[in-house]
DRENPA-3360 file (N, C-alpha, C; in nm, 2 decimals, always signed):
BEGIN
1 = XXXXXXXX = -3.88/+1.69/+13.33/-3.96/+1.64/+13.43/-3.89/+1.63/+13.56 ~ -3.94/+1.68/+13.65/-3.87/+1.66/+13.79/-3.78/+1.82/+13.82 ~ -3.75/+1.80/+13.93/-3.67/+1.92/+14.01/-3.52/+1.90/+13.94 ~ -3.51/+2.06/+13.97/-3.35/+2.06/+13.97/-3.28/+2.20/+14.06 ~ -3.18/+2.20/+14.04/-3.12/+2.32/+14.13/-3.04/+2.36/+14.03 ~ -3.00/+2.49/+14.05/-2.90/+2.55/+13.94/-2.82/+2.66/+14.05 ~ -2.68/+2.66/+14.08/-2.65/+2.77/+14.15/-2.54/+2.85/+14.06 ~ -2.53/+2.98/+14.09/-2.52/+3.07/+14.02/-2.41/+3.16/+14.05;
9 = XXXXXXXX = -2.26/+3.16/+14.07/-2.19/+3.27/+14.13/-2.08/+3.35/+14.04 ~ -2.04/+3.50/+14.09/-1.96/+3.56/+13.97/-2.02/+3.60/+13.87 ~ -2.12/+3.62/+13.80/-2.16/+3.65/+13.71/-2.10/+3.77/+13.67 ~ -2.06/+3.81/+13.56/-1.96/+3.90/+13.51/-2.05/+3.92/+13.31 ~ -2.09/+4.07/+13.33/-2.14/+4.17/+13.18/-2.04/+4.26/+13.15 ~ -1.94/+4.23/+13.08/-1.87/+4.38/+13.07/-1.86/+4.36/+12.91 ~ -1.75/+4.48/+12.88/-1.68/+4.48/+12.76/-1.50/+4.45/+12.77 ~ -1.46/+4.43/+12.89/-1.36/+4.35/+12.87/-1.35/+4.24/+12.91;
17 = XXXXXXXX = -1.32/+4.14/+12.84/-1.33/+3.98/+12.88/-1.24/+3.95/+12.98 ~ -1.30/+3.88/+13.02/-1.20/+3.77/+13.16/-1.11/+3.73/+13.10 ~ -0.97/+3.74/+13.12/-0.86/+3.60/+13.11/-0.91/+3.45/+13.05 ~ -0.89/+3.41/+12.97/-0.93/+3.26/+12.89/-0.77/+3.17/+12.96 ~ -0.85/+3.07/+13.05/-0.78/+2.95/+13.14/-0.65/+2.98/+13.13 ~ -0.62/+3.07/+13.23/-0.51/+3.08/+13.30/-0.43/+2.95/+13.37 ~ -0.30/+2.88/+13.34/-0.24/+2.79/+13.49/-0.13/+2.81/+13.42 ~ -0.07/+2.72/+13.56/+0.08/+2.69/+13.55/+0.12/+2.61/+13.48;
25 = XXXXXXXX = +0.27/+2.64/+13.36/+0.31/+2.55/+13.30/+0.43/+2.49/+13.29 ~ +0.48/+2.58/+13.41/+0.60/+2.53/+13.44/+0.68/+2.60/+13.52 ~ +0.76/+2.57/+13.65/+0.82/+2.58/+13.81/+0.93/+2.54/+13.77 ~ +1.01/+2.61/+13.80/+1.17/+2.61/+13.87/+1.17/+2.62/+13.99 ~ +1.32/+2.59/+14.07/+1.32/+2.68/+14.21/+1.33/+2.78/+14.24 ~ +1.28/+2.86/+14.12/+1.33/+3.01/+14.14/+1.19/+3.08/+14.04 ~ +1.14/+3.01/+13.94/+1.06/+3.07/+13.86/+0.93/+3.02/+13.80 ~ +0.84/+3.03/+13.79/+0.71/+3.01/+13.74/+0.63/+3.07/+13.62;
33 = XXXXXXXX = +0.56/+2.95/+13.53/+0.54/+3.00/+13.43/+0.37/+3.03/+13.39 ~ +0.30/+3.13/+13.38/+0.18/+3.14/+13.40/+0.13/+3.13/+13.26 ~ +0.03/+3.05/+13.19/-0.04/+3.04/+13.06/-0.14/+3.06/+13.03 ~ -0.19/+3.18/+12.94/-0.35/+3.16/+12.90/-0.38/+3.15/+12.76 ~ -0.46/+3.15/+12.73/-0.49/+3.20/+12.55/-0.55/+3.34/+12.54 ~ -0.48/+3.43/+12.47/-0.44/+3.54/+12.44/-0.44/+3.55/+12.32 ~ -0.41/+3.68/+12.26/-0.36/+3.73/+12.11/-0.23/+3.79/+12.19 ~ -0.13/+3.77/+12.06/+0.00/+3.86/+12.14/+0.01/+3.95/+12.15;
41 = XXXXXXXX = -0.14/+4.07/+12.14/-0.13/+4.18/+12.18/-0.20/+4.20/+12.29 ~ -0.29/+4.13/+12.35/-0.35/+4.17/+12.44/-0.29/+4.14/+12.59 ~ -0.31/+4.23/+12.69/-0.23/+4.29/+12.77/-0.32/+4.26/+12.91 ~ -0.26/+4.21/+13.02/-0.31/+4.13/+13.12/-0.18/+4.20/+13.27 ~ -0.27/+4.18/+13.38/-0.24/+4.21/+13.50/-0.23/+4.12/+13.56 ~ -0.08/+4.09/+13.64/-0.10/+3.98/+13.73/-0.07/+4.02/+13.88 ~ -0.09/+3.96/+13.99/-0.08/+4.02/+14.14/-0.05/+3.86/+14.18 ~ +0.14/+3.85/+14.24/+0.14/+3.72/+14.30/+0.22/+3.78/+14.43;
49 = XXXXXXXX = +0.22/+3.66/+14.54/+0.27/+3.67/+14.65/+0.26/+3.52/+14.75 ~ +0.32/+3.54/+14.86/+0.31/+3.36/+14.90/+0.21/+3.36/+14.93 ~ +0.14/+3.21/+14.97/+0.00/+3.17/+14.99/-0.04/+3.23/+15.11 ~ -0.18/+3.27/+15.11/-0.21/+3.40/+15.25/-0.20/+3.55/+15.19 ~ -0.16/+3.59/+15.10/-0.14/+3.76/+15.08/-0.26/+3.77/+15.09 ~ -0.28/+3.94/+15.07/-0.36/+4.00/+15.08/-0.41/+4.04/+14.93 ~ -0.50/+4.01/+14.84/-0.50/+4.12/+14.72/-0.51/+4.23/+14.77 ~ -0.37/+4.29/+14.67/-0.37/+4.45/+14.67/-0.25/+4.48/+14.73;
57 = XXXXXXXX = -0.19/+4.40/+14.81/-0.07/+4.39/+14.90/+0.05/+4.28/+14.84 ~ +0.06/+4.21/+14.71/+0.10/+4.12/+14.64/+0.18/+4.21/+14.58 ~ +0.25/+4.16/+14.47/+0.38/+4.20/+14.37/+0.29/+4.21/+14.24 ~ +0.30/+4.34/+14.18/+0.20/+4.34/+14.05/+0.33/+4.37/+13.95 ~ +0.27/+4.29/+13.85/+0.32/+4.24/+13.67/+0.26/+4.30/+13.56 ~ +0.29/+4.37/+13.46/+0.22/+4.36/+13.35/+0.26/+4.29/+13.22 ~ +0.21/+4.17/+13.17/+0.27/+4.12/+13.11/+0.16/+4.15/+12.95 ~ +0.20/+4.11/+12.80/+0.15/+4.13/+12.70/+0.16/+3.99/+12.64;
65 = XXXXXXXX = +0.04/+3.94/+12.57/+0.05/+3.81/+12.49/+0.02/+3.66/+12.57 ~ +0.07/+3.57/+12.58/-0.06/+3.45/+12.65/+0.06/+3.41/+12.76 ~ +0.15/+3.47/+12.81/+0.23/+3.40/+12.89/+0.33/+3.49/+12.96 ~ +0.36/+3.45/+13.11/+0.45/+3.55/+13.15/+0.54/+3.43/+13.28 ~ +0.71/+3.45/+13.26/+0.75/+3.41/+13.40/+0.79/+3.48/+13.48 ~ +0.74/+3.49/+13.60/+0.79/+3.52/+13.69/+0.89/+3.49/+13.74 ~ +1.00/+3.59/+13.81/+1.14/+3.57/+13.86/+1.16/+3.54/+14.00 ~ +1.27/+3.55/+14.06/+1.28/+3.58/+14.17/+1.23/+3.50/+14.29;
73 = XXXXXXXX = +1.18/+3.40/+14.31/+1.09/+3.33/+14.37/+1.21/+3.23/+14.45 ~ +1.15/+3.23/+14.57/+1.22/+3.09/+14.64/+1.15/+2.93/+14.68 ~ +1.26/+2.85/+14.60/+1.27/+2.72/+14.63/+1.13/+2.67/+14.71 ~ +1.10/+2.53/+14.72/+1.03/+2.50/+14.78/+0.89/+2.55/+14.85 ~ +0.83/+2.67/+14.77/+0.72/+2.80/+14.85/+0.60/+2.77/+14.77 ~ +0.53/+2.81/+14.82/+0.42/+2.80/+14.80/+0.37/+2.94/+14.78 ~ +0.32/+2.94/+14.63/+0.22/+3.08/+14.60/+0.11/+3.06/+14.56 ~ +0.04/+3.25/+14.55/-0.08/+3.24/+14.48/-0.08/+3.32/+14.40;
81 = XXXXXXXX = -0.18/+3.36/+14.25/-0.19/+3.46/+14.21/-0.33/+3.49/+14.18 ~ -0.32/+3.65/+14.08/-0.47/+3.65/+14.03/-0.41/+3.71/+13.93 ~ -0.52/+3.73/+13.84/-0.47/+3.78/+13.70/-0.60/+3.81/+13.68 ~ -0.59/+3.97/+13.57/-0.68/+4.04/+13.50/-0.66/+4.05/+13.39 ~ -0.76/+4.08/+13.27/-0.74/+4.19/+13.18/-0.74/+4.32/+13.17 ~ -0.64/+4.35/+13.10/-0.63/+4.52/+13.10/-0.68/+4.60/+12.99 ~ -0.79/+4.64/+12.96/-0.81/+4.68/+12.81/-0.78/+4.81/+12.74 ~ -0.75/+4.88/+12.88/-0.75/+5.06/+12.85/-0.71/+5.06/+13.02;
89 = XXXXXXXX = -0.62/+5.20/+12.99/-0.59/+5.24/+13.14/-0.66/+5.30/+13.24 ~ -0.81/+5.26/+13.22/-0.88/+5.28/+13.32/-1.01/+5.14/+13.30 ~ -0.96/+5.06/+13.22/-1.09/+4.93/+13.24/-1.00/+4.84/+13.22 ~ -1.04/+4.73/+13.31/-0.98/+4.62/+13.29/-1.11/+4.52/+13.40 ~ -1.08/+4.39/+13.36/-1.19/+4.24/+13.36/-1.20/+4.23/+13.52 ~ -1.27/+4.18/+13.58/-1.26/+4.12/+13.71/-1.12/+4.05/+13.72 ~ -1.04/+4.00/+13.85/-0.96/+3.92/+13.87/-1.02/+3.77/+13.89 ~ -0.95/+3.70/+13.79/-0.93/+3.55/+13.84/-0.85/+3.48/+13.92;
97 = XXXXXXXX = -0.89/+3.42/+14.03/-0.78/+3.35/+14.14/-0.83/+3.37/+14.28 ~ -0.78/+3.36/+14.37/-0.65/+3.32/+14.37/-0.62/+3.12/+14.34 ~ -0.52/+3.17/+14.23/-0.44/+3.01/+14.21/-0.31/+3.00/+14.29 ~ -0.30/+2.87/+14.32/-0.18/+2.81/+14.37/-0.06/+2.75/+14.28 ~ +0.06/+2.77/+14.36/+0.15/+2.67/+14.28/+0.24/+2.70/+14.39 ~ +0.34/+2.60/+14.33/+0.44/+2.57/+14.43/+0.55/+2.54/+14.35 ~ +0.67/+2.63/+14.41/+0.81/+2.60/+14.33/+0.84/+2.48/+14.36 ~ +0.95/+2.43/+14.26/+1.01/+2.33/+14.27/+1.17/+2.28/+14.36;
105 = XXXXXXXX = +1.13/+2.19/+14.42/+1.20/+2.16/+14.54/+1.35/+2.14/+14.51 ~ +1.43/+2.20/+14.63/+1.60/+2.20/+14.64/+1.63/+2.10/+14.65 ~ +1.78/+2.09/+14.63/+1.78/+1.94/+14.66/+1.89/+1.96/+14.83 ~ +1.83/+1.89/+14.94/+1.90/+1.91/+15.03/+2.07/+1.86/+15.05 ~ +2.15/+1.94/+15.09/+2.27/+1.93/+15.08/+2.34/+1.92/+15.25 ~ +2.24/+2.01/+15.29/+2.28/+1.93/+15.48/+2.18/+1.90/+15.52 ~ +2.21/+1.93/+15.65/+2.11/+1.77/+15.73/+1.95/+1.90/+15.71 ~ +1.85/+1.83/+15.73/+1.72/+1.90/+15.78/+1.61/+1.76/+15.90;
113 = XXXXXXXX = +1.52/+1.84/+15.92/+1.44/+1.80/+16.00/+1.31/+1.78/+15.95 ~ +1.25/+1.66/+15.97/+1.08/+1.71/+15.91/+0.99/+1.63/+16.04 ~ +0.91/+1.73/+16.14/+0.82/+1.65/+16.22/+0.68/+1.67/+16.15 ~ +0.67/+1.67/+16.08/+0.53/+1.73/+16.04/+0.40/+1.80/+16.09 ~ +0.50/+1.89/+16.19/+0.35/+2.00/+16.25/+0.34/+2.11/+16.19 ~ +0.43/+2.14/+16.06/+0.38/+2.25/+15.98/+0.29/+2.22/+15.87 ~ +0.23/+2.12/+15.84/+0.17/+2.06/+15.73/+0.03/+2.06/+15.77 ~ -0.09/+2.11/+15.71/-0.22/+2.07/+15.72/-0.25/+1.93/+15.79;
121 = XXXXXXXX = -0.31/+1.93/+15.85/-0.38/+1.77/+15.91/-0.48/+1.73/+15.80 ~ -0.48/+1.60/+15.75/-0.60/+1.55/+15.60/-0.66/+1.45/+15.65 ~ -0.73/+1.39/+15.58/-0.79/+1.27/+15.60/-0.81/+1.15/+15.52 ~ -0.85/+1.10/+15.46/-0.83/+0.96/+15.40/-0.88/+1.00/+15.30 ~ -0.98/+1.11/+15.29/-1.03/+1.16/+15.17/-0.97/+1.29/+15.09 ~ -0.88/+1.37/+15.17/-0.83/+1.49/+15.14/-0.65/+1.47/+15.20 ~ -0.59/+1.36/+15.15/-0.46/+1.35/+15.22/-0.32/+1.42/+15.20 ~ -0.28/+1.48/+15.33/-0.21/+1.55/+15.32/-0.07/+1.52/+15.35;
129 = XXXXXXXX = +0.08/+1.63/+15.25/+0.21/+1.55/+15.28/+0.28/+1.71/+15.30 ~ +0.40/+1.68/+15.37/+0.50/+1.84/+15.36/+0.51/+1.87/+15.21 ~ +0.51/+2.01/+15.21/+0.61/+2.05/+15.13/+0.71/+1.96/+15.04 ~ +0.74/+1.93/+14.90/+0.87/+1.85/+14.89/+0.84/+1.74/+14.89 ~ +0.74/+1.64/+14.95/+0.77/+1.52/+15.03/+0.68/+1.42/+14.96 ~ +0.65/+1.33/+14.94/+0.52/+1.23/+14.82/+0.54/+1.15/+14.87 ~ +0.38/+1.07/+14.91/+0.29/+0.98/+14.95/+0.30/+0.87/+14.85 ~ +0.32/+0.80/+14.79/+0.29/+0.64/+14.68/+0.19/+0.58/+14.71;
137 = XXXXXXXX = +0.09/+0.55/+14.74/-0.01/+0.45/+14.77/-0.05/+0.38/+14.67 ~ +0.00/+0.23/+14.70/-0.04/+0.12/+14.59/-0.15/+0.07/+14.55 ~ -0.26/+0.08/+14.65/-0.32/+0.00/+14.68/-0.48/+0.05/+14.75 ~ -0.55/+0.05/+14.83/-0.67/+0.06/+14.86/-0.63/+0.15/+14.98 ~ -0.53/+0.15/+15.03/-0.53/+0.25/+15.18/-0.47/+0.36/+15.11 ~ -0.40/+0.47/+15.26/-0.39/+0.60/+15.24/-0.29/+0.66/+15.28 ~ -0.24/+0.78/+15.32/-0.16/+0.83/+15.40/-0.15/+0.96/+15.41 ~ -0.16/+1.04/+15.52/-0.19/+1.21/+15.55/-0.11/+1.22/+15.69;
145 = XXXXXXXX = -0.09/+1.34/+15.69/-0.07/+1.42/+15.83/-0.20/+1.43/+15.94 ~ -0.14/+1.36/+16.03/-0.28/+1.34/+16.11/-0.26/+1.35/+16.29 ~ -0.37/+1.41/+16.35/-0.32/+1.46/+16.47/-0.37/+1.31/+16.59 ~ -0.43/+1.19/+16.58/-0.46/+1.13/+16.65/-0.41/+1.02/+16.58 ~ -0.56/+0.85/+16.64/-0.46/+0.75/+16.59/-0.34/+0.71/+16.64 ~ -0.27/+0.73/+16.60/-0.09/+0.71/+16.73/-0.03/+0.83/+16.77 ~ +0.04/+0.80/+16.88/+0.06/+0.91/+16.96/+0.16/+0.95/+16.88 ~ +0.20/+1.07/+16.83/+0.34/+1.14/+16.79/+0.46/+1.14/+16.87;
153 = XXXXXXXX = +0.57/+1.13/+16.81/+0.67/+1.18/+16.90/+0.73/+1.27/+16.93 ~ +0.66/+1.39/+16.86/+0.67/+1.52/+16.87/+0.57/+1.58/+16.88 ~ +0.55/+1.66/+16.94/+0.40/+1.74/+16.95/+0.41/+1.82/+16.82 ~ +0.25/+1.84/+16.74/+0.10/+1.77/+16.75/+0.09/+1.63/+16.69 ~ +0.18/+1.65/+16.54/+0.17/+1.59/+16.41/+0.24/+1.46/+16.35 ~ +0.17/+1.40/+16.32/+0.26/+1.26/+16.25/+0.23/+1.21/+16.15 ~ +0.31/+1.17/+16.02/+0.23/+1.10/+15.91/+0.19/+0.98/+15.93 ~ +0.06/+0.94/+15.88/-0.03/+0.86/+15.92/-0.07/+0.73/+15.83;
161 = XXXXXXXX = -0.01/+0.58/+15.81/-0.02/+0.52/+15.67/-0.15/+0.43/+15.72 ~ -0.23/+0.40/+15.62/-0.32/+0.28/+15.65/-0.36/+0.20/+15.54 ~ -0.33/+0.05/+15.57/-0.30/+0.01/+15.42/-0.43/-0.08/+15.40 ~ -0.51/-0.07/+15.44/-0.69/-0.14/+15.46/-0.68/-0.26/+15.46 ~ -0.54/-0.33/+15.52/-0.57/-0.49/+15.48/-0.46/-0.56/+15.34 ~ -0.42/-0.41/+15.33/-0.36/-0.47/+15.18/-0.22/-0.53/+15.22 ~ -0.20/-0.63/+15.20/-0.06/-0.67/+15.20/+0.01/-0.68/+15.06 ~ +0.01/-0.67/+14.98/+0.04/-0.70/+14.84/+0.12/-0.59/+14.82;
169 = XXXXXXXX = +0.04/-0.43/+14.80/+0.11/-0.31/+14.78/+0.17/-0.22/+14.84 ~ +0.27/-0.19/+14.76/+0.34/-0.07/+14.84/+0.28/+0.12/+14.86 ~ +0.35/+0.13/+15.01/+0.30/+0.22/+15.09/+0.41/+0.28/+15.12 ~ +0.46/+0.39/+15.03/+0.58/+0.47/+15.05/+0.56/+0.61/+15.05 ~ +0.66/+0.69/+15.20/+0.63/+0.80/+15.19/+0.79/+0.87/+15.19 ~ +0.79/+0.95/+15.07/+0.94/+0.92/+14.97/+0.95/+1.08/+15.01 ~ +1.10/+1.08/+15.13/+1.12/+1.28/+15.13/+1.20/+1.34/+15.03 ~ +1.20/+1.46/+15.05/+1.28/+1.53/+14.94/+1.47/+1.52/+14.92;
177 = XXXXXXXX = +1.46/+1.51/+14.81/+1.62/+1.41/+14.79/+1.73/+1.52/+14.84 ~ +1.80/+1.41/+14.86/+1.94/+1.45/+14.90/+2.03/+1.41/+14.85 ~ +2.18/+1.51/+14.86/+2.27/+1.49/+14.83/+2.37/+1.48/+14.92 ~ +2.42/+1.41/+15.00/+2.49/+1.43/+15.10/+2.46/+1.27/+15.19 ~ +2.41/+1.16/+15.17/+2.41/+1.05/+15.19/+2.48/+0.97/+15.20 ~ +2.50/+0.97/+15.07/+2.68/+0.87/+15.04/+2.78/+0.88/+15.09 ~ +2.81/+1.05/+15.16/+2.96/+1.04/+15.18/+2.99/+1.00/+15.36 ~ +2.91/+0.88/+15.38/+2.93/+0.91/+15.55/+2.89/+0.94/+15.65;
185 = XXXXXXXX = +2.89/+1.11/+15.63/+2.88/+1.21/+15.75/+2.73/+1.23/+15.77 ~ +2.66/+1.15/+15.72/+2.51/+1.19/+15.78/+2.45/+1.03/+15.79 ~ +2.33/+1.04/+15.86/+2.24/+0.91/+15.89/+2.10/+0.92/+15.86 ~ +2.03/+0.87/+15.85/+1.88/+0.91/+15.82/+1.84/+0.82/+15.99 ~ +1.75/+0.90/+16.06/+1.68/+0.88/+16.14/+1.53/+0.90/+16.19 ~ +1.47/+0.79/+16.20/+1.31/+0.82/+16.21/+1.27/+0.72/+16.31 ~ +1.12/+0.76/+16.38/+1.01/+0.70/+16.48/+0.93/+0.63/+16.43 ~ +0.89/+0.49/+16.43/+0.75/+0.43/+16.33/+0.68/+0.36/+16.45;
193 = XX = +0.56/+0.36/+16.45/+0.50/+0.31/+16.57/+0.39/+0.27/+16.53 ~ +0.35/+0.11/+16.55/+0.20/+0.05/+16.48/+0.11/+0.08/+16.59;
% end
């Protein structure tokens, strides 16, 4: 009784099946591990490259059985992929993807910089952090890369904390570790502005 809506996209009739839930199961700084359920004979196409390629213009794989790592990859990056089935060397499933992932982060050994104008701008509901770098929120507020609110001290970007009142919990925005702290020769320096 009553209305409904049903929407409908991809629909896919063949005789070779789609890939069964493809993700990631595991990142190094250098490697990534792709998972599906498979038989260990059946034989899949992957296409990765960093986030933005082009399908068709990506790094193509053929791997056999429910899992493949990929080599070669640098630190801290951000990729995508797609993956097929292959069933014969002229049929193979639609592509699934593009998925993301992101290698796992270096540990800094000299000095770096982070103003945050390479990072997406978010909002309280979609919040965003660099590369490497984690937000903690304890509590009822938030924290993202945000272009207004307080002026930056660098042009465009600043991260942005708002704790809605909460005094109780902690609001930590935790960068990517280092090794090189202890001995001295370096200082951590930053702008905070209410």
């Amino acid at each position: 009784d009553g209305d409904f809506y049903l929407g409908l996209d991809s629909f896919y009739i063949g005789s070779c099946p789609l890939p069964t839930s493809p993700s990631i199961t595991n990142t190094t700084m250098n490697t990534a591990t792709i998972s599906w359920i498979a038989a260990a004979t059946d034989v899949f196409e992957i296409e990765y490259g960093p986030v933005g390629f082009v399908q068709g213009a990506g790094t193509v794989v053929v791997a056999t059985g429910s899992s493949y790592t990929i080599q070669g990859l640098v630190e801290s990056t951000q990729y995508e992929y797609y993956i097929r089935r292959k069933c014969s060397a002229t049929e193979f499933s639609p592509r699934l993807g593009k998925f993301k992932f992101i290698t796992s982060c270096a540990v800094f050994t000299t000095s770096f910089v982070e103003n945050f104008d390479s990072t997406a701008t978010g909002s309280s509901t979609n919040p965003t952090v660099p590369i490497c770098w984690t937000f903690y929120d304890g509590g009822a507020g938030y924290g993202y890369v945000n272009t207004g609110s307080v002026a930056p001290a660098t042009p465009s970007k600043h991260f942005y904390i708002y704790n809605n009142s909460d005094m109780t919990n902690p609001y930590i925005l935790i960068s990517p570790e280092t090794d090189n702290l202890g001995n001295g020769a370096y200082q951590v320096r930053f702008k905070a502005r209410t």
